[in-house]
Backbone as XML, in Angstrom:
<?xml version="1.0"?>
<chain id="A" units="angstrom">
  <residue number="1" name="UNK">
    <atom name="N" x="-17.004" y="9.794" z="72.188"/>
    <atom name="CA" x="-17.680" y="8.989" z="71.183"/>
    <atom name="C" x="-17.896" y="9.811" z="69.918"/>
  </residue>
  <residue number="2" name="UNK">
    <atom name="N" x="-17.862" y="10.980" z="69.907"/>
    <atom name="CA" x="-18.630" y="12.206" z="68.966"/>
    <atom name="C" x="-17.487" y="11.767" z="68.340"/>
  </residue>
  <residue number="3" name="UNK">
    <atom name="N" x="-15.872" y="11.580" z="68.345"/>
    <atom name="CA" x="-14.917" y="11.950" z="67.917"/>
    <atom name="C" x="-14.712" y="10.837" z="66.808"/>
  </residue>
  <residue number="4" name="UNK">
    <atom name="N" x="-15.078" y="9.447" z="67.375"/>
    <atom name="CA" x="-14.907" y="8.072" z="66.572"/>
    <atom name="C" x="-16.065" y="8.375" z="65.726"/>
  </residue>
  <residue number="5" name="UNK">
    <atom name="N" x="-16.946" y="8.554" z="66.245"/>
    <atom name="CA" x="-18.221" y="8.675" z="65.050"/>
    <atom name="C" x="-18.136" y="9.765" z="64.002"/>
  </residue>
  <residue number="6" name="UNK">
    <atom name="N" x="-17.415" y="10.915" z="64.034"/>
    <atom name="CA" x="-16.907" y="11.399" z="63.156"/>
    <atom name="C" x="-16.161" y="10.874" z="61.872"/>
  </residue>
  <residue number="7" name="UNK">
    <atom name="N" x="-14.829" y="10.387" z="62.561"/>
    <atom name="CA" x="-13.566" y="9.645" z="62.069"/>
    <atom name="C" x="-14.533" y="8.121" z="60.907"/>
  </residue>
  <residue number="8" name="UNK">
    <atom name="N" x="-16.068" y="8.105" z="61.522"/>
    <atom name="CA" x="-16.052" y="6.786" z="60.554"/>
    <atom name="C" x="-17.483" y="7.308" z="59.253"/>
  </residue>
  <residue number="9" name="UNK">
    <atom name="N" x="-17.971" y="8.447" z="59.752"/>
    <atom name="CA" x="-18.795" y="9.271" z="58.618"/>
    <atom name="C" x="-18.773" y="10.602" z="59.181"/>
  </residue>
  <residue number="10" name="UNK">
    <atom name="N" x="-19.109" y="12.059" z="57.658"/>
    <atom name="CA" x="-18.838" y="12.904" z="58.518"/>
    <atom name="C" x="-20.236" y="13.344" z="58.203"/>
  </residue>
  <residue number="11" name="UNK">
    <atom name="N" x="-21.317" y="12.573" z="57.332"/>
    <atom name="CA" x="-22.382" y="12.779" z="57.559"/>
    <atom name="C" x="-23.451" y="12.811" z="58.918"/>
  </residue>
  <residue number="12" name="UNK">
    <atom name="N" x="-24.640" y="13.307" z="59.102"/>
    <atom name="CA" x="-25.471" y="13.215" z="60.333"/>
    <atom name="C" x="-25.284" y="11.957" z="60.421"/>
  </residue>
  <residue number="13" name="UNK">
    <atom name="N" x="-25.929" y="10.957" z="59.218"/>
    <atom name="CA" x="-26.529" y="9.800" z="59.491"/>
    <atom name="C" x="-24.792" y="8.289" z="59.238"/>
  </residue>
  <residue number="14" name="UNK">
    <atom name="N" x="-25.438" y="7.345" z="59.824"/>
    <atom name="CA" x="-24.237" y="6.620" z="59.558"/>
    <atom name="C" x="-24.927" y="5.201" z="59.481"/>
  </residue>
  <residue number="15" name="UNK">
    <atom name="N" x="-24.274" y="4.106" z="58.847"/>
    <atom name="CA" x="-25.340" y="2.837" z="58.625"/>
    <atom name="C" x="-24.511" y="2.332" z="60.028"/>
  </residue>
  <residue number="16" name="UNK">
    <atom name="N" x="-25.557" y="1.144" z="60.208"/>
    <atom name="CA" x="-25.640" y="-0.072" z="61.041"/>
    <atom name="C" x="-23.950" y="-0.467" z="60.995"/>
  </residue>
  <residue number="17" name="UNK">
    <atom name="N" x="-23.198" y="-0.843" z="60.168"/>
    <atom name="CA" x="-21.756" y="-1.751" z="59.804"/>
    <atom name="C" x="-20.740" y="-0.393" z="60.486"/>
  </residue>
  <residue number="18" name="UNK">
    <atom name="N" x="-21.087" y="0.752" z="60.247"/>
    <atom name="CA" x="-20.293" y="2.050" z="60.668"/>
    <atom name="C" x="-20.454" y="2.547" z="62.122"/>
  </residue>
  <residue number="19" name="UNK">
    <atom name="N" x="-21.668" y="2.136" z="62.899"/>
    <atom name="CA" x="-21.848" y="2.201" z="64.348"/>
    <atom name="C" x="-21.341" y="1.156" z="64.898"/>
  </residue>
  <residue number="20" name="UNK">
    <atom name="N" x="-21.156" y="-0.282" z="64.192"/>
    <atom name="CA" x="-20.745" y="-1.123" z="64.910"/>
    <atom name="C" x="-18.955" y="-0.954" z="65.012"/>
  </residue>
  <residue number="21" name="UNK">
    <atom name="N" x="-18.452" y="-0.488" z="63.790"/>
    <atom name="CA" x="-17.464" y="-0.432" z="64.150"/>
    <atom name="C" x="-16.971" y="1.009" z="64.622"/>
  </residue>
  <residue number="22" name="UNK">
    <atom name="N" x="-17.638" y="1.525" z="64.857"/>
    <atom name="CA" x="-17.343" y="2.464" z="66.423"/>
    <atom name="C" x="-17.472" y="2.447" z="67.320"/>
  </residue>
  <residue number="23" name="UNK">
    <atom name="N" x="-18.227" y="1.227" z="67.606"/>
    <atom name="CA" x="-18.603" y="0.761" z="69.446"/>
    <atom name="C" x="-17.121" y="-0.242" z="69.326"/>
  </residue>
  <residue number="24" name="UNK">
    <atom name="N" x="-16.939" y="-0.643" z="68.104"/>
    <atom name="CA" x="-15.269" y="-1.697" z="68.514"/>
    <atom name="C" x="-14.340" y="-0.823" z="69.051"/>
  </residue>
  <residue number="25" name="UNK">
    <atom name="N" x="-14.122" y="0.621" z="68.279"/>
    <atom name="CA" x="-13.321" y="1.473" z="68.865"/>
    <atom name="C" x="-13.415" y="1.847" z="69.942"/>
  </residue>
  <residue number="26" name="UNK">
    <atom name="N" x="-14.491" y="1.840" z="70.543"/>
    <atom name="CA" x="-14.682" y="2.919" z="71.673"/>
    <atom name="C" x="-14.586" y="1.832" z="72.748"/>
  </residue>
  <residue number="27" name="UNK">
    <atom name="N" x="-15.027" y="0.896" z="72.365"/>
    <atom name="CA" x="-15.179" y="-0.278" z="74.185"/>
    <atom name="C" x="-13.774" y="-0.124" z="74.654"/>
  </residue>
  <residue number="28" name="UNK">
    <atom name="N" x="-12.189" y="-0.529" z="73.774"/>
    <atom name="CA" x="-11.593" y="-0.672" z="74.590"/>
    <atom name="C" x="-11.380" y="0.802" z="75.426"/>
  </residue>
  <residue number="29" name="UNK">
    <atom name="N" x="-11.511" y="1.482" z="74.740"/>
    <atom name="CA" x="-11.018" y="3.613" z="75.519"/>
    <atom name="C" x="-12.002" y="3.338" z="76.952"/>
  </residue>
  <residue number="30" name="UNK">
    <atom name="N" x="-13.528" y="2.607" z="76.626"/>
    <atom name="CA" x="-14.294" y="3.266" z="77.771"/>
    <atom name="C" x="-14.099" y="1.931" z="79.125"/>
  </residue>
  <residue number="31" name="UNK">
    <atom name="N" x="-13.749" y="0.687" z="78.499"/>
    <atom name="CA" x="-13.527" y="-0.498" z="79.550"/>
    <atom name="C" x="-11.520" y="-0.849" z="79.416"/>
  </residue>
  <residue number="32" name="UNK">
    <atom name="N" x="-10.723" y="0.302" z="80.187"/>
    <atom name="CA" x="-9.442" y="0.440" z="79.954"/>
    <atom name="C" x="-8.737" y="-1.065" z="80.317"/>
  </residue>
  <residue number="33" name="UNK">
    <atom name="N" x="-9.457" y="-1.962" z="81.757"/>
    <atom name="CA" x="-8.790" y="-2.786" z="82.147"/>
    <atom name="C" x="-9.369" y="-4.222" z="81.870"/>
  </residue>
  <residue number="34" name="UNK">
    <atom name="N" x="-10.116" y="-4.201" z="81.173"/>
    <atom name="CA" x="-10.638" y="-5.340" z="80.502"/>
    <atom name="C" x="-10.232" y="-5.676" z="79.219"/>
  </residue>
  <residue number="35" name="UNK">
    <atom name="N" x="-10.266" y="-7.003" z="78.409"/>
    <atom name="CA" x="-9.722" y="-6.995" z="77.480"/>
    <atom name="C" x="-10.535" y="-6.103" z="75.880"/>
  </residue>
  <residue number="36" name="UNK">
    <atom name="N" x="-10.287" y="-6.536" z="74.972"/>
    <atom name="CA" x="-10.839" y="-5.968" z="73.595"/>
    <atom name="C" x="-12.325" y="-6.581" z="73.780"/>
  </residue>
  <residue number="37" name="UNK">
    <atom name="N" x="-12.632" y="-7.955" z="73.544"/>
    <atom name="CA" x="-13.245" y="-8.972" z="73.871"/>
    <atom name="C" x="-14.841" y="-8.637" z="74.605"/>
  </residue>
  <residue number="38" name="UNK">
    <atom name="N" x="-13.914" y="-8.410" z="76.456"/>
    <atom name="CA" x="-14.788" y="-8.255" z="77.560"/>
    <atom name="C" x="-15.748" y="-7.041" z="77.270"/>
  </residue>
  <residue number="39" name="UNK">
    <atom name="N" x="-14.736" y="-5.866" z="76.567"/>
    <atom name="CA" x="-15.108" y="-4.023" z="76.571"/>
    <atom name="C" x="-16.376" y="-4.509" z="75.520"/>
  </residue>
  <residue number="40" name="UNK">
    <atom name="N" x="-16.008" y="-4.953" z="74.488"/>
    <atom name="CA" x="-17.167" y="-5.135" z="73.584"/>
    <atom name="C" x="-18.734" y="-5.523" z="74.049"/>
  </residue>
  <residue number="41" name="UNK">
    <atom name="N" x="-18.262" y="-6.859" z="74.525"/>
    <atom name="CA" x="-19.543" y="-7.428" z="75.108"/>
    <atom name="C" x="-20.385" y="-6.763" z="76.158"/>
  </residue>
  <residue number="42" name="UNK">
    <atom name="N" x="-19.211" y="-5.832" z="77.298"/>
    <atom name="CA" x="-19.457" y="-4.698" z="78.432"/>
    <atom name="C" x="-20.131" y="-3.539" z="77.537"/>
  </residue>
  <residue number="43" name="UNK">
    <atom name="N" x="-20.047" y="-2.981" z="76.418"/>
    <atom name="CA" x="-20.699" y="-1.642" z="75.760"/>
    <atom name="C" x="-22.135" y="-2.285" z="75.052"/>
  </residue>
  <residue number="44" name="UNK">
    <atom name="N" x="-21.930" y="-3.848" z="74.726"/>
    <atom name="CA" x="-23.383" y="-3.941" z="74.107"/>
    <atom name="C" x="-24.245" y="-4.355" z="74.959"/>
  </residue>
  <residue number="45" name="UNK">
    <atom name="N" x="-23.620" y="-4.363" z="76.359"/>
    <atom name="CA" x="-24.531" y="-4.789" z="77.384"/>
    <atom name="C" x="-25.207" y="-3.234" z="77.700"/>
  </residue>
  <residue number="46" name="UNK">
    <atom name="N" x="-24.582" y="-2.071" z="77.561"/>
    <atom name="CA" x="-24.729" y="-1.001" z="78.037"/>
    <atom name="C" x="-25.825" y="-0.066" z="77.008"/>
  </residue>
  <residue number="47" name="UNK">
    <atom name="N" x="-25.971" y="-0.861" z="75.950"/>
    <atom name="CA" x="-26.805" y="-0.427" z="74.826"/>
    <atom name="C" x="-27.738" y="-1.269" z="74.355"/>
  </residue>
  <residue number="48" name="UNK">
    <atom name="N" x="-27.636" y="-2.522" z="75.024"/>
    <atom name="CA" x="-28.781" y="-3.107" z="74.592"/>
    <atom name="C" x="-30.289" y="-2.769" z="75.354"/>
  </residue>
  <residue number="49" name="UNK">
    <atom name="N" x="-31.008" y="-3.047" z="74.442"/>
    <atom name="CA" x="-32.597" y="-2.449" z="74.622"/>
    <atom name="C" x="-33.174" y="-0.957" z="74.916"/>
  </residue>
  <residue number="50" name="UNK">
    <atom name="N" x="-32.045" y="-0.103" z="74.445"/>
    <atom name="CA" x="-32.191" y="1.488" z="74.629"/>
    <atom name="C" x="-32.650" y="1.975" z="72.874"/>
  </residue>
  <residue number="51" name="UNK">
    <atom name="N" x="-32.794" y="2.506" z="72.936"/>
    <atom name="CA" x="-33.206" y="3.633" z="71.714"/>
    <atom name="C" x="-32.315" y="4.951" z="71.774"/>
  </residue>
  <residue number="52" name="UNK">
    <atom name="N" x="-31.788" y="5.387" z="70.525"/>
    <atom name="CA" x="-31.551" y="6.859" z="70.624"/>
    <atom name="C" x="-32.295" y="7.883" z="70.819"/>
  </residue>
  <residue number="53" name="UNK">
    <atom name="N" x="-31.752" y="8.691" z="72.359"/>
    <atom name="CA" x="-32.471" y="9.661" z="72.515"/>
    <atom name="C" x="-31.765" y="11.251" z="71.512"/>
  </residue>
  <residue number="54" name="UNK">
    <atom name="N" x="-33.133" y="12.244" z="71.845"/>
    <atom name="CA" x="-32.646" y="13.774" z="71.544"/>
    <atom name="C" x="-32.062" y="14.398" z="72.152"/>
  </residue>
  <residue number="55" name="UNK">
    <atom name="N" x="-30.634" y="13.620" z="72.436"/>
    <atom name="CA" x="-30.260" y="15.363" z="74.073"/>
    <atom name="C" x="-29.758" y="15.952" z="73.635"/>
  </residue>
  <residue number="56" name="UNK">
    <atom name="N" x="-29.889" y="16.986" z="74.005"/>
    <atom name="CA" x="-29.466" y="18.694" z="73.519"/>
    <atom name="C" x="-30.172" y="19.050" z="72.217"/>
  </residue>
  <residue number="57" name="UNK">
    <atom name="N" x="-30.962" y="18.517" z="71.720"/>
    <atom name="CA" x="-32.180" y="18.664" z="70.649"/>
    <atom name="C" x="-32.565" y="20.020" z="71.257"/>
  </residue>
  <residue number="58" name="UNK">
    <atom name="N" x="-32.985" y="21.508" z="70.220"/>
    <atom name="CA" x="-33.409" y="22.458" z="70.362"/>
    <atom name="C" x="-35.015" y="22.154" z="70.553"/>
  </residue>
  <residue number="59" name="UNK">
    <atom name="N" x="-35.567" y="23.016" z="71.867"/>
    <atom name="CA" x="-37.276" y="22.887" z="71.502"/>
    <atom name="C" x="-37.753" y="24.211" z="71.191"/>
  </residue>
  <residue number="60" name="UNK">
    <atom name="N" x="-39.062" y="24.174" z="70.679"/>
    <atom name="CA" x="-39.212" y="25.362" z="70.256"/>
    <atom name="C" x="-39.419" y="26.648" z="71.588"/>
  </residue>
  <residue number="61" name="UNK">
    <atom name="N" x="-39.027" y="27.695" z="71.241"/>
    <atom name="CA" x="-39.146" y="28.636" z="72.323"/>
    <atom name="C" x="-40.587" y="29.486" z="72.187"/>
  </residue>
  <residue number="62" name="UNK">
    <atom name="N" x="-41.608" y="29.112" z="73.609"/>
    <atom name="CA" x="-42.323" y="30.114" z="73.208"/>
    <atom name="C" x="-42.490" y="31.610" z="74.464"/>
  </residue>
  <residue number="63" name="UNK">
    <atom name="N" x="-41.149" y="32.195" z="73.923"/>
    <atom name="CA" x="-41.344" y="33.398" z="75.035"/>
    <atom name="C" x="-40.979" y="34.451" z="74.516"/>
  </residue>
  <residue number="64" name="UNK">
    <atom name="N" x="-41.322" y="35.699" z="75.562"/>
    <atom name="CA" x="-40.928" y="37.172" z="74.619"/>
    <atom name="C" x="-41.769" y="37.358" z="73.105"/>
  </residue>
  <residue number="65" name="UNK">
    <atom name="N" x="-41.130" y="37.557" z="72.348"/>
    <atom name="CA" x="-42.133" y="38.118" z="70.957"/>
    <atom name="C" x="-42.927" y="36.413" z="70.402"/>
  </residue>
  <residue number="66" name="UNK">
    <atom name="N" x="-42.839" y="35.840" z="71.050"/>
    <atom name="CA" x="-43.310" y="34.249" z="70.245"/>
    <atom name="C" x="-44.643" y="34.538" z="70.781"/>
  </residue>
  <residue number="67" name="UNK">
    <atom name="N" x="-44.634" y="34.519" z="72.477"/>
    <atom name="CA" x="-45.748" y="34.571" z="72.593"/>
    <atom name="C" x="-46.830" y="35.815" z="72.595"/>
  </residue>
  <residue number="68" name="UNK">
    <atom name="N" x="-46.360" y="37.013" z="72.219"/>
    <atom name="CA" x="-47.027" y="37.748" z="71.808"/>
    <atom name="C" x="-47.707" y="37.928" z="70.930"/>
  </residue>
  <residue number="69" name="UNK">
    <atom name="N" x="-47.064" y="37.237" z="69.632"/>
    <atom name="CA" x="-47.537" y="37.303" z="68.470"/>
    <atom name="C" x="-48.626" y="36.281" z="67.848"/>
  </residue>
  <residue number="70" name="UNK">
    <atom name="N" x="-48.265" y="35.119" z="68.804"/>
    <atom name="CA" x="-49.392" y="34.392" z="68.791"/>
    <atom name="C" x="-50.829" y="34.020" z="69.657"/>
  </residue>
  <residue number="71" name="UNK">
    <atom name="N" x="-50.461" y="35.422" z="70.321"/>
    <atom name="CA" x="-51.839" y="35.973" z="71.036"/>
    <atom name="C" x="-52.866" y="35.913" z="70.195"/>
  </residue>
  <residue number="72" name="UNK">
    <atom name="N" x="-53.691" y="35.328" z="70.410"/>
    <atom name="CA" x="-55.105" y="35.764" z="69.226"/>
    <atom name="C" x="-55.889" y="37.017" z="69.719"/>
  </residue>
  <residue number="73" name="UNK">
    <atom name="N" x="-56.133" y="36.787" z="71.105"/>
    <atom name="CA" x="-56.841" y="38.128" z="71.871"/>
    <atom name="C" x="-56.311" y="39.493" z="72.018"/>
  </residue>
  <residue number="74" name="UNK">
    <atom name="N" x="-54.771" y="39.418" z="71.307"/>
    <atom name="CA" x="-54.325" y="40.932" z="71.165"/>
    <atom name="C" x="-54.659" y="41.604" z="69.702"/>
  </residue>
  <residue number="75" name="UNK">
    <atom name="N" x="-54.945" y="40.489" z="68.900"/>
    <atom name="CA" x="-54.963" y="40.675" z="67.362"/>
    <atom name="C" x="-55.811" y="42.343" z="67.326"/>
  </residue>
  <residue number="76" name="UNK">
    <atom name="N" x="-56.270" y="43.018" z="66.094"/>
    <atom name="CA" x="-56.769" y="43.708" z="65.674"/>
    <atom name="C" x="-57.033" y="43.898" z="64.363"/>
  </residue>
  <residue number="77" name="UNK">
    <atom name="N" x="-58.405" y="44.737" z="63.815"/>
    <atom name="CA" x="-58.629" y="45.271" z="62.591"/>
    <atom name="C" x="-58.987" y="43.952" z="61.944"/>
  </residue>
  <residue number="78" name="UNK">
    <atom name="N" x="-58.562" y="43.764" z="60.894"/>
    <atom name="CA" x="-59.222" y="42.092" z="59.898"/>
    <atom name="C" x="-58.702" y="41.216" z="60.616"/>
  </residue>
  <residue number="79" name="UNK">
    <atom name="N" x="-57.560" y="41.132" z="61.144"/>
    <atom name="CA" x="-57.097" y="40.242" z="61.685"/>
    <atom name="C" x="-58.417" y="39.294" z="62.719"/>
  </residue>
  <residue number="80" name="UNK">
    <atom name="N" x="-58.293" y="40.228" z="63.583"/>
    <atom name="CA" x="-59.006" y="39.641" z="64.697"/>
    <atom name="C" x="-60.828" y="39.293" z="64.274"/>
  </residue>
  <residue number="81" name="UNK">
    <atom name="N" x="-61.170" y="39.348" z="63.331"/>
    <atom name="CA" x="-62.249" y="38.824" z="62.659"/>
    <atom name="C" x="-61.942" y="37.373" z="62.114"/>
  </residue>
  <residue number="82" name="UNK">
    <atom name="N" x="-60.769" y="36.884" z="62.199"/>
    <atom name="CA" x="-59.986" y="35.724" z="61.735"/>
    <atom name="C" x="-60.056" y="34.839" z="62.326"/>
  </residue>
  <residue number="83" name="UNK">
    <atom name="N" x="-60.565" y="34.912" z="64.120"/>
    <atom name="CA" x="-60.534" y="34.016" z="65.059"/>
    <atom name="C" x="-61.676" y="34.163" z="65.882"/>
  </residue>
  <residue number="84" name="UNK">
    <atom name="N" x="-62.014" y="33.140" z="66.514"/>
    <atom name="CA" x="-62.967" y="33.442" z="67.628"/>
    <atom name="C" x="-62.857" y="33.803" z="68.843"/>
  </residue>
  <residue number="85" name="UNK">
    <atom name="N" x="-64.062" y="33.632" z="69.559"/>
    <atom name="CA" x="-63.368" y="34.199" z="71.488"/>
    <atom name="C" x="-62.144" y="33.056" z="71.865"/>
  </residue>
  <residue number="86" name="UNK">
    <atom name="N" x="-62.247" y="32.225" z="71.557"/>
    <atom name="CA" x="-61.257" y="31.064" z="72.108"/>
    <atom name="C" x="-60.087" y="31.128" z="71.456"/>
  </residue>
  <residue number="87" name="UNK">
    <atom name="N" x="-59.865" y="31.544" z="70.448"/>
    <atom name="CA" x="-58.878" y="31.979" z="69.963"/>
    <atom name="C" x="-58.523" y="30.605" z="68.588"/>
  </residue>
  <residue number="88" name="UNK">
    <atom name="N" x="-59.518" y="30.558" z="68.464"/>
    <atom name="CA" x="-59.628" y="29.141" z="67.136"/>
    <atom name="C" x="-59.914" y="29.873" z="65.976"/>
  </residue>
  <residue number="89" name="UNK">
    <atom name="N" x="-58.894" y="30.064" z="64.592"/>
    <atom name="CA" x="-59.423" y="30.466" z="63.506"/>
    <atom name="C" x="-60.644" y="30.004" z="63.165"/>
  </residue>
  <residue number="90" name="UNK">
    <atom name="N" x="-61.799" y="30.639" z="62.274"/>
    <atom name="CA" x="-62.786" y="30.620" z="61.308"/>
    <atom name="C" x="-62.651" y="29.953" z="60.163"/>
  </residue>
  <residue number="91" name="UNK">
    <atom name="N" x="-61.726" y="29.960" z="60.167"/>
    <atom name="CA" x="-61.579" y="29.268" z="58.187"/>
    <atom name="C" x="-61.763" y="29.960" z="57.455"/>
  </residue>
  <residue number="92" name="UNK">
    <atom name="N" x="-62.742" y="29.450" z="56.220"/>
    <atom name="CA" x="-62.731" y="30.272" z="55.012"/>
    <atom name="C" x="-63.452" y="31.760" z="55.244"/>
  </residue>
  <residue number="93" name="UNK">
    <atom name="N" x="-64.657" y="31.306" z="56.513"/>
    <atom name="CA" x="-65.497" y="32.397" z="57.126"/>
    <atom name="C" x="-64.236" y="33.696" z="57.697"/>
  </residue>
  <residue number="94" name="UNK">
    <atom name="N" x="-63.655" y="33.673" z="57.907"/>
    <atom name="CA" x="-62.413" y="34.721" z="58.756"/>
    <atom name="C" x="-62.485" y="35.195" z="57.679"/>
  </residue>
  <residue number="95" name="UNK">
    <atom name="N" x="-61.350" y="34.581" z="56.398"/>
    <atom name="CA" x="-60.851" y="35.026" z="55.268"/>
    <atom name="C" x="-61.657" y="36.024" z="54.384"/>
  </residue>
  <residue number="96" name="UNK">
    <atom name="N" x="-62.377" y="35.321" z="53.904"/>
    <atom name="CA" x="-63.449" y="35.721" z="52.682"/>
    <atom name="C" x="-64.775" y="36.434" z="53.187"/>
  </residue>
  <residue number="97" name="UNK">
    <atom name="N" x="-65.126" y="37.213" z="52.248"/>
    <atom name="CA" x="-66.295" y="37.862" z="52.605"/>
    <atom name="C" x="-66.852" y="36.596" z="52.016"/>
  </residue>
  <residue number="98" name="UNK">
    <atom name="N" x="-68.407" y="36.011" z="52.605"/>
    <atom name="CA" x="-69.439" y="35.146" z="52.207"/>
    <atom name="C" x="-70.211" y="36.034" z="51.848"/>
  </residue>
  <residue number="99" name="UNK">
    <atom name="N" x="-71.034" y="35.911" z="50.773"/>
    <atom name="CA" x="-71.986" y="36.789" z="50.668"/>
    <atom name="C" x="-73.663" y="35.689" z="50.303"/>
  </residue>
  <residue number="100" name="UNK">
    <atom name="N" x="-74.264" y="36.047" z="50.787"/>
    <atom name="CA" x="-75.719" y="35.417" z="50.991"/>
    <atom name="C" x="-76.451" y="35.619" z="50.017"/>
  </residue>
  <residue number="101" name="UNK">
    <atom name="N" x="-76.940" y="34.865" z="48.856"/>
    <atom name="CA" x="-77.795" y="35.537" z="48.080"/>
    <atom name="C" x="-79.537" y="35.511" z="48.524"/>
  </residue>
  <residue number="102" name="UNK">
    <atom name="N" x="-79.786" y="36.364" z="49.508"/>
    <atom name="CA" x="-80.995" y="35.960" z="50.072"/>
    <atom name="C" x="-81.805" y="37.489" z="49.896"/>
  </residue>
  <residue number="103" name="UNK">
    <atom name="N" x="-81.194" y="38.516" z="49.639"/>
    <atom name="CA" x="-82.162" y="39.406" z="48.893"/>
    <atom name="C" x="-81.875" y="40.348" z="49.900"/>
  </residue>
  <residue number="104" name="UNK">
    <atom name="N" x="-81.432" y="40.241" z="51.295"/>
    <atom name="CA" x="-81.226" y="40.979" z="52.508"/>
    <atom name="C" x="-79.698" y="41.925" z="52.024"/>
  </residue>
  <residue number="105" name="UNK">
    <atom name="N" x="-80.089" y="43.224" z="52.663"/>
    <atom name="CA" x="-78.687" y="43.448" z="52.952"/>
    <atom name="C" x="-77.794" y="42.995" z="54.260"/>
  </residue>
  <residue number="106" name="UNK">
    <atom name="N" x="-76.273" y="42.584" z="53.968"/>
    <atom name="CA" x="-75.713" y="42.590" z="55.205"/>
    <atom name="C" x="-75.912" y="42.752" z="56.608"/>
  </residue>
  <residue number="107" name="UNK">
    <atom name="N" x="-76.149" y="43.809" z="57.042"/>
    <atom name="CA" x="-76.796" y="43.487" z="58.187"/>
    <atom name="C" x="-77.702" y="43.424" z="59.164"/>
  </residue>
  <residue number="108" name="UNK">
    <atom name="N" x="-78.570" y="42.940" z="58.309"/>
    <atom name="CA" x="-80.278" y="43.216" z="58.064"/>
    <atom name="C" x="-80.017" y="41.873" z="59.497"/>
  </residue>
  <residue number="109" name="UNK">
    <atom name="N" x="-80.842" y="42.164" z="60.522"/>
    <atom name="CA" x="-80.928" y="41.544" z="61.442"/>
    <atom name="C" x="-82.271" y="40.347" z="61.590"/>
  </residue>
  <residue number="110" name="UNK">
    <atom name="N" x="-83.249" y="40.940" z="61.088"/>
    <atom name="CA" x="-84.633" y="39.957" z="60.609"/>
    <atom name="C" x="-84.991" y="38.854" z="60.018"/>
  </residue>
  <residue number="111" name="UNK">
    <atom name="N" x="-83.736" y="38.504" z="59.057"/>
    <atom name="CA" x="-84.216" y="37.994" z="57.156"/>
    <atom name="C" x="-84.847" y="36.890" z="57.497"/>
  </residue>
  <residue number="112" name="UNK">
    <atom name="N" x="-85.775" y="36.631" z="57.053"/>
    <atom name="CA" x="-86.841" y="35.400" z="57.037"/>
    <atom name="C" x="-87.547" y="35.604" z="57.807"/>
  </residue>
  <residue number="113" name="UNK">
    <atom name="N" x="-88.029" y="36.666" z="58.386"/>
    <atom name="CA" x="-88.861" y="36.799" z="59.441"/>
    <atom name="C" x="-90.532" y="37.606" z="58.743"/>
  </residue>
  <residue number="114" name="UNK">
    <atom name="N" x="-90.222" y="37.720" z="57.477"/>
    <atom name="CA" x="-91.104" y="38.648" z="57.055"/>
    <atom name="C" x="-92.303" y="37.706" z="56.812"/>
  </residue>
  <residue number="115" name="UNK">
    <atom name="N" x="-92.931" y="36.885" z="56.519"/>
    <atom name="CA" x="-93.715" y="36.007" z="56.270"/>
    <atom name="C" x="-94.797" y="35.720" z="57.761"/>
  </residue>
  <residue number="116" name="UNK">
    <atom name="N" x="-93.883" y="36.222" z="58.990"/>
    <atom name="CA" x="-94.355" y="36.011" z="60.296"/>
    <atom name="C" x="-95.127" y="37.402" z="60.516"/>
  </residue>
  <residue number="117" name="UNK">
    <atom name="N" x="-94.440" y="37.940" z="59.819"/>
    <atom name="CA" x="-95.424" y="40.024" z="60.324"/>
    <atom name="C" x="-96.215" y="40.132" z="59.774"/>
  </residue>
  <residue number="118" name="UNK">
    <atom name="N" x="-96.234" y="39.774" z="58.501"/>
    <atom name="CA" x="-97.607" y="39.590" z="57.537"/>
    <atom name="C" x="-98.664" y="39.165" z="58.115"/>
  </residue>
  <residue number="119" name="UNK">
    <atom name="N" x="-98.510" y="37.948" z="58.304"/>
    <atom name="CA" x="-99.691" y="36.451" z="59.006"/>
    <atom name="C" x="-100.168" y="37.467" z="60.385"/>
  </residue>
  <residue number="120" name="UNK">
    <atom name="N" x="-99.128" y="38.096" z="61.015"/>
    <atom name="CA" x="-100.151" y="38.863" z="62.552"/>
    <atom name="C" x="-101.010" y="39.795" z="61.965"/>
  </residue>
  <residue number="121" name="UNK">
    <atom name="N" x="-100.749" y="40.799" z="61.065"/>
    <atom name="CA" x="-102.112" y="41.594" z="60.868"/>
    <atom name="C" x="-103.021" y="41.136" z="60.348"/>
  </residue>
</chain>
């Protein structure tokens, strides 16, 4: 079939009027002892209510260096500040330093707590 469908476009795609007349070609080759006629009506019986499938369609491969690299839990250095334990990026938080304008430094573990130490003495 690859061969007629060639012979009638040599593009991927081919219209509706250009498949039909490659199923004319092909019925009699694939129904040898039937007439022109019978083969026709025999191939659209054989195609009716199907859809084109993908066979031999490439899928993506994920083995060897694919899946290494998309380890999140091997990551390191900035990288691995990029994702969480589950291995779900952060977003803009990964990327960018945020910076807080709250008067604290970085990694002041307390901030807002000062108003509470006061009030106990």
């Amino acid at each position: 079939m690859f061969i007629i469908l060639f012979r009638a476009k040599t593009s991927r795609v081919i219209t509706y009027e250009e498949f039909q007349k490659a199923l004319e070609e092909l019925a009699p080759k694939r129904f040898k002892i039937q007439s022109k006629e019978e083969a026709l009506q025999s191939i659209y019986t054989l195609i009716e209510g199907k859809e084109p499938t993908n066979v031999g369609v490439t899928k993506v491969a994920k083995t060897g260096a694919v899946d290494r690299l998309t380890d999140t839990s091997k990551y390191t250095g900035s990288h691995k500040e990029r994702f969480d334990d589950s291995g779900k990026g952060k977003g803009k938080g990964g990327r960018e330093e945020i910076v807080e304008h709250t008067g604290y430094v970085g990694a002041y573990k307390d901030a807002g707590t000062y108003e509470e130490k006061t009030k106990a003495k």
